[in-house]
MIDOSE-1310 file (N, C-alpha, C; in nm, 2 decimals, decimal comma, always signed):
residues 81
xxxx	-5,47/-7,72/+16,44/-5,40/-7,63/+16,35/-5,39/-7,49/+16,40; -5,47/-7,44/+16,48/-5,50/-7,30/+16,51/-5,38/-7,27/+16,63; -5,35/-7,36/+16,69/-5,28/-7,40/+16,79/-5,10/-7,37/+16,76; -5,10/-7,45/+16,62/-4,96/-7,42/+16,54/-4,96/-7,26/+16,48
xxxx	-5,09/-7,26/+16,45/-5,08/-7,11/+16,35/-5,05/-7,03/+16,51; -5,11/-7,00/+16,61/-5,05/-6,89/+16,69/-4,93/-6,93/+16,77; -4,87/-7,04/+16,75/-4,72/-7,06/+16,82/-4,67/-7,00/+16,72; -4,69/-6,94/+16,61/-4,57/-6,90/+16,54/-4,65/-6,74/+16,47
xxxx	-4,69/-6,68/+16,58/-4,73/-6,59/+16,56/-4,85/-6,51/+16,47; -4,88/-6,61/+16,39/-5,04/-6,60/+16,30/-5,16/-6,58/+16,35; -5,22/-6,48/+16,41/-5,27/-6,45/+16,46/-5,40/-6,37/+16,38; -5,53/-6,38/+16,30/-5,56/-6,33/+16,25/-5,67/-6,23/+16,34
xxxx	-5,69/-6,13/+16,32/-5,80/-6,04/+16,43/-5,93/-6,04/+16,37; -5,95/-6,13/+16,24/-6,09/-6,17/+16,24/-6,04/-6,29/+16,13; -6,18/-6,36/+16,10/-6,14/-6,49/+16,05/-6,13/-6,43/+15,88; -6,06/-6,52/+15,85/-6,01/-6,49/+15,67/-6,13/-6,58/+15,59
xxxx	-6,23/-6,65/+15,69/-6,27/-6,78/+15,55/-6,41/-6,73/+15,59; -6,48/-6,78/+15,45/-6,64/-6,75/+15,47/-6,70/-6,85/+15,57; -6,68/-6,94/+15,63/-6,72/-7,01/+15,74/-6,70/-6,98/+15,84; -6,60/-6,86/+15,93/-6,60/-6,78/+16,01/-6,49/-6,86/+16,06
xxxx	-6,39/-6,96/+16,02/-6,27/-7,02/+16,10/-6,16/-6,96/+16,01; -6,03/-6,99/+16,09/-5,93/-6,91/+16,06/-5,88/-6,99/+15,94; -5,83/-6,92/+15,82/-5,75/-6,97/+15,70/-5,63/-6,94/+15,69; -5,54/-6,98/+15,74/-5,38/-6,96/+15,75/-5,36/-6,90/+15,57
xxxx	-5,39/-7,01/+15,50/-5,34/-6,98/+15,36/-5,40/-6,85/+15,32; -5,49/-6,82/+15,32/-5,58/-6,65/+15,35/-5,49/-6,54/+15,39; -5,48/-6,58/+15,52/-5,43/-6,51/+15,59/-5,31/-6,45/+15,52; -5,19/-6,54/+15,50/-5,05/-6,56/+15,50/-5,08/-6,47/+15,30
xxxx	-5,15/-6,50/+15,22/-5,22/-6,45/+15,11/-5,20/-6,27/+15,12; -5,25/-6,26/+15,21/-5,33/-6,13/+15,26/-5,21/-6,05/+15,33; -5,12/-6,13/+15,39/-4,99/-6,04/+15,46/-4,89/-6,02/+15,34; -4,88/-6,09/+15,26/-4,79/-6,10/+15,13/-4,85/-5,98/+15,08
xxxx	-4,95/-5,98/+15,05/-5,02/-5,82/+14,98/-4,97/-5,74/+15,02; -5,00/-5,71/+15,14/-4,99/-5,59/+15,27/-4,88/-5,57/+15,28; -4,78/-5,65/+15,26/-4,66/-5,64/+15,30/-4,62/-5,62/+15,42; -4,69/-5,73/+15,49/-4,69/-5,74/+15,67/-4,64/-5,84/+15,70
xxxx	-4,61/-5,97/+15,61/-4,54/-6,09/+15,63/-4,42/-6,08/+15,67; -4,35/-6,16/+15,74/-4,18/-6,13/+15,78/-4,11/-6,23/+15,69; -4,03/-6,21/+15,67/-3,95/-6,32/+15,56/-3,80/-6,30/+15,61; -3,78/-6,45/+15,62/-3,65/-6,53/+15,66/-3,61/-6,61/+15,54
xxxx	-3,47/-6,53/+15,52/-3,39/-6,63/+15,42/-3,28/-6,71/+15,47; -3,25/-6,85/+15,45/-3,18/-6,91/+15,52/-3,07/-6,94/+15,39; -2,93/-6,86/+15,46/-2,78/-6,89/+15,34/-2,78/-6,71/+15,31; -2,70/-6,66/+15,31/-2,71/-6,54/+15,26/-2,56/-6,55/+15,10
xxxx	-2,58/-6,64/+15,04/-2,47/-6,69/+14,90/-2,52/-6,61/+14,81; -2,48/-6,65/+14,71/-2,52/-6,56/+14,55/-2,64/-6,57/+14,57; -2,76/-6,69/+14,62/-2,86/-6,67/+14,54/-2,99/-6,55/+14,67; -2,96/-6,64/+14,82/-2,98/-6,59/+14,95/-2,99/-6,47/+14,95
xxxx	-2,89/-6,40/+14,90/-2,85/-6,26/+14,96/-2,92/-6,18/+14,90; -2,94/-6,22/+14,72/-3,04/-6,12/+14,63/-3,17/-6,14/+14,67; -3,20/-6,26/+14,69/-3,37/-6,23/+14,76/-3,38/-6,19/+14,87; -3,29/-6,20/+14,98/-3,29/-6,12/+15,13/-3,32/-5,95/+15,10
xxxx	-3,23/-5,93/+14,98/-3,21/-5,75/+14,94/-3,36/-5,72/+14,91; -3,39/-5,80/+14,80/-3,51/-5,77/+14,69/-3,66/-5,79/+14,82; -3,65/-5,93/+14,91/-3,76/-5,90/+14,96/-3,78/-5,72/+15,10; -3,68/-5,73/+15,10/-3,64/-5,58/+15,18/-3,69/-5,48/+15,11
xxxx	-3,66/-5,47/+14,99/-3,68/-5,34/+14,90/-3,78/-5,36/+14,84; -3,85/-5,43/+14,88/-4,05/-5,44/+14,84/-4,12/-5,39/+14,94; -4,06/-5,37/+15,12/-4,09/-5,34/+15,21/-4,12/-5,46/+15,30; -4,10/-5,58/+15,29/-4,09/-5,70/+15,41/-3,96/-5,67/+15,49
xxxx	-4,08/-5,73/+15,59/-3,95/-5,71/+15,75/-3,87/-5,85/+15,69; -3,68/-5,80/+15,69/-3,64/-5,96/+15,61/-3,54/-5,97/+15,72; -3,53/-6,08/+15,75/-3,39/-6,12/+15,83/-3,31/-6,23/+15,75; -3,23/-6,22/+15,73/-3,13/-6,31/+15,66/-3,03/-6,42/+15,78
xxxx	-3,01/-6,53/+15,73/-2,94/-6,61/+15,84/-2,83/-6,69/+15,76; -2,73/-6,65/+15,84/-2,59/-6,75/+15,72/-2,49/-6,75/+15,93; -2,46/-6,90/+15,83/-2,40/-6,95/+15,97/-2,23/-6,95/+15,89; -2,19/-6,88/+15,78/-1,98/-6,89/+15,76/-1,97/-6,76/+15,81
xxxx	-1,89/-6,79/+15,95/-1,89/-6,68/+16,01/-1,77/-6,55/+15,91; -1,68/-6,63/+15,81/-1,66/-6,50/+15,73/-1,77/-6,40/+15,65; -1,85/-6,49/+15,58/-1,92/-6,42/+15,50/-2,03/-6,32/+15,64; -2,04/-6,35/+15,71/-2,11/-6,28/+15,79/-2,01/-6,15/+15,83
xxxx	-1,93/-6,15/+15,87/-1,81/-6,09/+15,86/-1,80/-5,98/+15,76; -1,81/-6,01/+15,66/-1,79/-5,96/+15,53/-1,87/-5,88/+15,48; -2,00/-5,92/+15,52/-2,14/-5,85/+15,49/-2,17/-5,75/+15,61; -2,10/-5,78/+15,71/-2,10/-5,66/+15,82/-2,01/-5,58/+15,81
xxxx	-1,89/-5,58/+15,70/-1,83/-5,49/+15,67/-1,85/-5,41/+15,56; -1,97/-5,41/+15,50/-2,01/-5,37/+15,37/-1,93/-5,42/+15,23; -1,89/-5,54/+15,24/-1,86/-5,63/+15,14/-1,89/-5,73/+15,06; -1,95/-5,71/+14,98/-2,02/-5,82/+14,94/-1,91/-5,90/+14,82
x	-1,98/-6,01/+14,80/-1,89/-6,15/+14,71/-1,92/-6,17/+14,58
């Protein structure tokens, strides 16, 4: 598991659990607080796009991903739907 948690960048700089091993769920707990987690929304549609904004304007690093190359378009033109 520890192996999965740092391929995808989880890396904790001391352990989260009272047993002294790493607790992803802890962890990931603890970045949501801090507001250190990154958050990816997949679809940027009616519903995508408000949570992409809203997790932004809490202070998460947010990246949004929409594959209709209009609406990408559209949203790069300051237009929203």
């Amino acid at each position: 598991m520890s192996e999965l948690v740092a391929s995808v960048g989880l890396e904790a700089t001391e352990p989260t659990a009272t047993n002294g091993k790493f607790d992803p769920l802890a962890d990931l707990l603890q970045r949501i607080e801090t507001r250190t987690a990154k958050v990816a929304v997949i679809g940027q549609g009616y519903v995508g796009l408000p949570v992409a904004m809203r997790a932004a304007e809490l202070g998460f690093t947010t990246v949004g991903y929409e594959i209709d190359e209009r609406r990408c378009q559209s949203l790069g033109d300051g237009v929203s739907y």
